[in-house]
N, C-alpha and C positions, 0 to 999 in steps of 0.2 A: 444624317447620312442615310435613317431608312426611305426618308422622303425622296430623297435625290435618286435612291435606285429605283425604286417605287415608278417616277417619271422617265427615268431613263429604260424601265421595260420596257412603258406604254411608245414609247418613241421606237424601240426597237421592234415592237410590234406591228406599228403603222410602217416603218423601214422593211420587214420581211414581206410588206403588201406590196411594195415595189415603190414608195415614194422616196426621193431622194431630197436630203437636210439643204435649205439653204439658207445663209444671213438676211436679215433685213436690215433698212437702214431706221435706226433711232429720230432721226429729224427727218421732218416734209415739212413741205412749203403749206403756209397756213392756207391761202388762197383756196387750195383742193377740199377742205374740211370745209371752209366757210362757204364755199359757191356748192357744195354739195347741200350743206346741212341748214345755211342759214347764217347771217348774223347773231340771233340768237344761242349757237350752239358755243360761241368762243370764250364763253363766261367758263365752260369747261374743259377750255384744254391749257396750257402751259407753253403761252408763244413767248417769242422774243425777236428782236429785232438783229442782223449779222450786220457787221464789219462796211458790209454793202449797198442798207436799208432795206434789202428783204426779210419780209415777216415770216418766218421759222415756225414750227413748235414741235416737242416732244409727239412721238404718235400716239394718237388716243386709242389705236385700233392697229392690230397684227393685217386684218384682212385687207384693209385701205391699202397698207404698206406696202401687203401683197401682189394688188392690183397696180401700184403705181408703179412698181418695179416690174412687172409685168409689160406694161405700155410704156416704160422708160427705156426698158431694154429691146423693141420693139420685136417680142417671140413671136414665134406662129406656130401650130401644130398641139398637137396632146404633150400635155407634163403634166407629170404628178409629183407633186410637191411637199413639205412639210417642213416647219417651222416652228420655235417656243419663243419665248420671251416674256418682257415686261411691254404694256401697254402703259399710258399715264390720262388720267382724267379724274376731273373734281367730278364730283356728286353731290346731289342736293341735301342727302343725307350726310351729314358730321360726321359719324360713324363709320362710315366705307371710307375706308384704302385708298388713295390716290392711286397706288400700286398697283396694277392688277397682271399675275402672271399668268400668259393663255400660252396653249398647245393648239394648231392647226394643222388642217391638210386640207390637200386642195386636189381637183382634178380641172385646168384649163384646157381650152382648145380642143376638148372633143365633143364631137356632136350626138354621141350615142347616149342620149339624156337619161333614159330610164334603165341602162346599165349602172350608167354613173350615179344616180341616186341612190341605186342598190349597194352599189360598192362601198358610197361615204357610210352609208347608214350602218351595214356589215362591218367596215373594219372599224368603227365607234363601236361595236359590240362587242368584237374582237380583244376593244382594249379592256372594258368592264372584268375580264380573265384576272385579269390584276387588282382587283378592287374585292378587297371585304366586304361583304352586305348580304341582306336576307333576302329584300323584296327590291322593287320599285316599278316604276311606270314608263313607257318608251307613247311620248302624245306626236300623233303626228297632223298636220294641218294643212289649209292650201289653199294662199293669198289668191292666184291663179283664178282660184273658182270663185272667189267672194267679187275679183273685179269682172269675172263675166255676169254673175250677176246681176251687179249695179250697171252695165250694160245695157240689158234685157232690160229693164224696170221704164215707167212709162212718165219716166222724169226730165225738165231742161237736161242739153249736154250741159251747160256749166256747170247743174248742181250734180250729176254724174260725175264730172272732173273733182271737186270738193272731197268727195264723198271717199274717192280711193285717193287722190292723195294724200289723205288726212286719217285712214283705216287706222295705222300706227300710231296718232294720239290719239290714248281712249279718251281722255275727258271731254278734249276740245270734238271728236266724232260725236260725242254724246250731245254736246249740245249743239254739234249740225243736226241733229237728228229730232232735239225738239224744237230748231226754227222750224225745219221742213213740216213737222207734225202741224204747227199752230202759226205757219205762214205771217213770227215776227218778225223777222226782218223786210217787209216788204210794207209798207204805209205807202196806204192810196191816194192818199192828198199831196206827196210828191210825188209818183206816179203820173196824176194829172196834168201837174205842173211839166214834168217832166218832156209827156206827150205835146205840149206848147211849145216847149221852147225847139223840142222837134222842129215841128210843122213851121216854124218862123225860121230854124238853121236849115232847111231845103231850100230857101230862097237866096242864101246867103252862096260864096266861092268855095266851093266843095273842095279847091286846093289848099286854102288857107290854113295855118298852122296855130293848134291850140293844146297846151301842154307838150308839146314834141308828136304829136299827133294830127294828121289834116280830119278837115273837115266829115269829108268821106267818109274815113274811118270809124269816128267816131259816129258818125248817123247808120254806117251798117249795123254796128256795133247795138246801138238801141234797137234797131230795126227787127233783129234777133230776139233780143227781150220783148217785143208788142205782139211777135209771131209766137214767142215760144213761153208762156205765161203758166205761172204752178198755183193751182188752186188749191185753198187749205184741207180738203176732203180728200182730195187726190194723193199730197202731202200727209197728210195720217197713215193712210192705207201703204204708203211706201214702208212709212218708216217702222209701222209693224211686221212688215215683212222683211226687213232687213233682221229687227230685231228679235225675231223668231227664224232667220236662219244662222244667227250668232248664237242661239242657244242651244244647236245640234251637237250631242255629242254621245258615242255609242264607242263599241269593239268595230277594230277596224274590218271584219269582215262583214259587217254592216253596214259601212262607211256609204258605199253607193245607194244599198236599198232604202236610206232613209234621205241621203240628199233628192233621190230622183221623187220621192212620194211628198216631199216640198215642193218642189217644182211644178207636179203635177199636178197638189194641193194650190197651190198658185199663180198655176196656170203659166209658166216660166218655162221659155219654150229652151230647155237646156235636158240634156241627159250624161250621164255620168257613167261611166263602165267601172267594174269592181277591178279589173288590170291595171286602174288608171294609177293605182297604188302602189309604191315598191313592196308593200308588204301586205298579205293578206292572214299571217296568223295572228291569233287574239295571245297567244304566248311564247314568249321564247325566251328559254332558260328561264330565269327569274320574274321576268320582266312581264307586266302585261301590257297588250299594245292596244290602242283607244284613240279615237280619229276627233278631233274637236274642231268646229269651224271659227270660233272667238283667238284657237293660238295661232300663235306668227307675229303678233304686233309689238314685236319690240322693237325689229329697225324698222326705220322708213325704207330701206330698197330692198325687203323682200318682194319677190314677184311670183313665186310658184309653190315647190312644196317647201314643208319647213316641219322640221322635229325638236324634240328634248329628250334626255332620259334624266330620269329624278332617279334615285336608291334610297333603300333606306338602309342607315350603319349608325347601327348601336343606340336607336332610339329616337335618332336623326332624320329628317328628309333634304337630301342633297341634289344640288342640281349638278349634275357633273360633266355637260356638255348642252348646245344649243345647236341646229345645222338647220341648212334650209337653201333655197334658191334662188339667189338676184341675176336677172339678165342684162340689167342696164348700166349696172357700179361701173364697169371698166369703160362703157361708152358716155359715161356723165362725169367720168376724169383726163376723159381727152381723146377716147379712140374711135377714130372716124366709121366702125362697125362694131358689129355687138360680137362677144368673144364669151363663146358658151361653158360654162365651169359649172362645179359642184364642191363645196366644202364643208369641213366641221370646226369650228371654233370652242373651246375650253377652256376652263382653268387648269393649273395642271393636277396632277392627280393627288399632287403631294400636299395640297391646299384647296381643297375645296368648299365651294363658298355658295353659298345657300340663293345670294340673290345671283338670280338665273341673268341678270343685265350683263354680267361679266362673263357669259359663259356662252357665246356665240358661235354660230356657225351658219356657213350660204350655200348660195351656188346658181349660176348664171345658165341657162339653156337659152338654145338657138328658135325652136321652134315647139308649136303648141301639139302636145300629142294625140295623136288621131283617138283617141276613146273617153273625150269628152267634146258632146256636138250638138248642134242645133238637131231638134227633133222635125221630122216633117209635121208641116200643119199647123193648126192656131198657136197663138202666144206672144205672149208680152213681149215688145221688142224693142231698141232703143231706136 
């Protein structure tokens, strides 16, 4: 019973910020998970088949839910929103909960991005009022600037494309990062080969169809790859540089002065303003606040900023909430324009749960904000 009131503060607390409770629905269509996430992803969720042969499953995710009922109900305009439940998903870990119960809120449809950042992150502090603890840490981070970045850098676009959409697995990023280093995946004795059967498929019917693909296609296709070649030297120097701006991490009212003397160290023709931040104290109340460029990669559709707060209760280090920024989730579940939000995703207060995976939180904006820009003058450019 102390738990349940416990959760029903922190609800009554995000309710006095002005967001109003609504149901979600327990079942979506698997389709939305899978074309989002992958085949791969269905090993963890809990489908089944209806009455009708559409494939079902329990929702793995409050925010999905969110979104789909969002673009199901076709809204338009600002709402603020707020919701609890249970979510269901396997884990590779034996030990984790199929079960996992989160608390969210959300801000759609308004474009006032860097209010609304302020606000999720504010009233996630708001609810901490309600939580026992002595210390903890508020990390804030920003996918945003890692893909302007890779951008900038003097790489193929394809291996640009790899590179962020692949940011969110670290292992498999890791080891794009030591082909690009030591230019393994690239063997020049098919390369050769390759450039032959070229120059013989130019003579050939540039309509004709091979694999679901004509001719054409497929020769532009190479034609890019002979034009646009990554040399192993060039490839090293990238991928140190990627991996020395993944190891930035300061008080956030440093946040700018040390991204921008990166850049300038590397010649990255990017600049960073210190506004560009919802938050510029290094403390508030408890908490100390600390800017890292490595967080954010737990979902794949984070796209801008993205926070956590950890506590610490009774000897404990708790992650007690996850937030951050996707712009694309609700235009990659069917909506013919992008629909700008911010949210925070948790466990609920009554239960919290150390692995930070279950403890999520987003948020979608419309456009990039004016105080982070191309500098005039020399630089690495894509």
């Amino acid at each position: 019973m102390k738990s349940k009131n416990l959760s029903n503060k922190i609800l009554g607390s995000v309710q006095s910020n002005g967001f109003k409770y609504i149901e979600l629905p327990s079942v979506i269509e698997t389709s939305h998970i899978v074309q989002r996430s992958g085949e791969s992803f269905r090993k963890f969720i809990f489908s089944f088949t209806d009455q009708t042969g559409n494939e079902l499953c329990l929702r793995p995710d409050l925010t999905i839910a969110s979104c789909l009922r969002y673009l199901k109900n076709n809204l338009k305009g600002k709402e603020k929103i707020f919701y609890s439940g249970q979510a269901y998903r396997k884990s590779q870990n034996k030990k984790d909960s199929i079960i996992r119960n989160q608390v969210g809120f959300e801000i759609i449809g308004s474009k006032d991005e860097k209010n609304d950042d302020k606000e999720i992150i504010n009233t996630s502090l708001k609810s901490l009022k309600k939580l026992k603890y002595s210390t903890g840490t508020l990390t804030i981070g920003n996918v945003e600037i890692f893909n302007l970045l890779i951008s900038k850098l003097d790489i193929p676009k394809r291996w640009k494309l790899r590179l962020t959409r692949h940011f969110w697995r670290e292992d498999y990023f890791s080891d794009l990062l030591k082909r690009l280093e030591t230019n393994s995946d690239v063997d020049p004795t098919i390369v050769e080969v390759d450039k032959r059967r070229y120059l013989k498929m130019l003579k050939d019917d540039q309509s004709s169809i091979v694999a679901g693909r004509t001719l054409k296609e497929i020769l532009e296709r190479f034609d890019k790859k002979i034009k646009d070649p990554r040399r192993a030297s060039k490839g090293s120097n990238t991928s140190k540089i990627i991996k020395d701006f993944l190891k930035i991490k300061c008080p956030i009212n440093k946040a700018a002065k040390e991204l921008n003397k990166f850049f300038k160290k590397n010649k990255i023709n990017l600049f960073v303003d210190q506004k560009y931040f919802p938050i510029s104290k290094n403390k508030i109340s408890k908490l100390n606040v600390v800017f890292s460029t490595a967080f954010g990669r737990q979902l794949e559709y984070y796209t801008g900023i993205v926070f956590k707060i950890d506590i610490k209760s009774k000897s404990k280090i708790i992650n007690c909430c996850n937030g951050g920024r996707y712009d694309k989730l609700i235009s990659d579940l069917g909506s013919k324009k992008q629909i700008p939000a911010v949210d925070r995703l948790g466990r609920r207060a009554s239960q919290p749960d150390p692995d930070q995976r279950r403890c999520r939180g987003h948020s979608r904006r419309a456009r990039q904000p004016a105080v982070i820009r191309q500098k005039r003058g020399d630089g690495q450019s894509g």
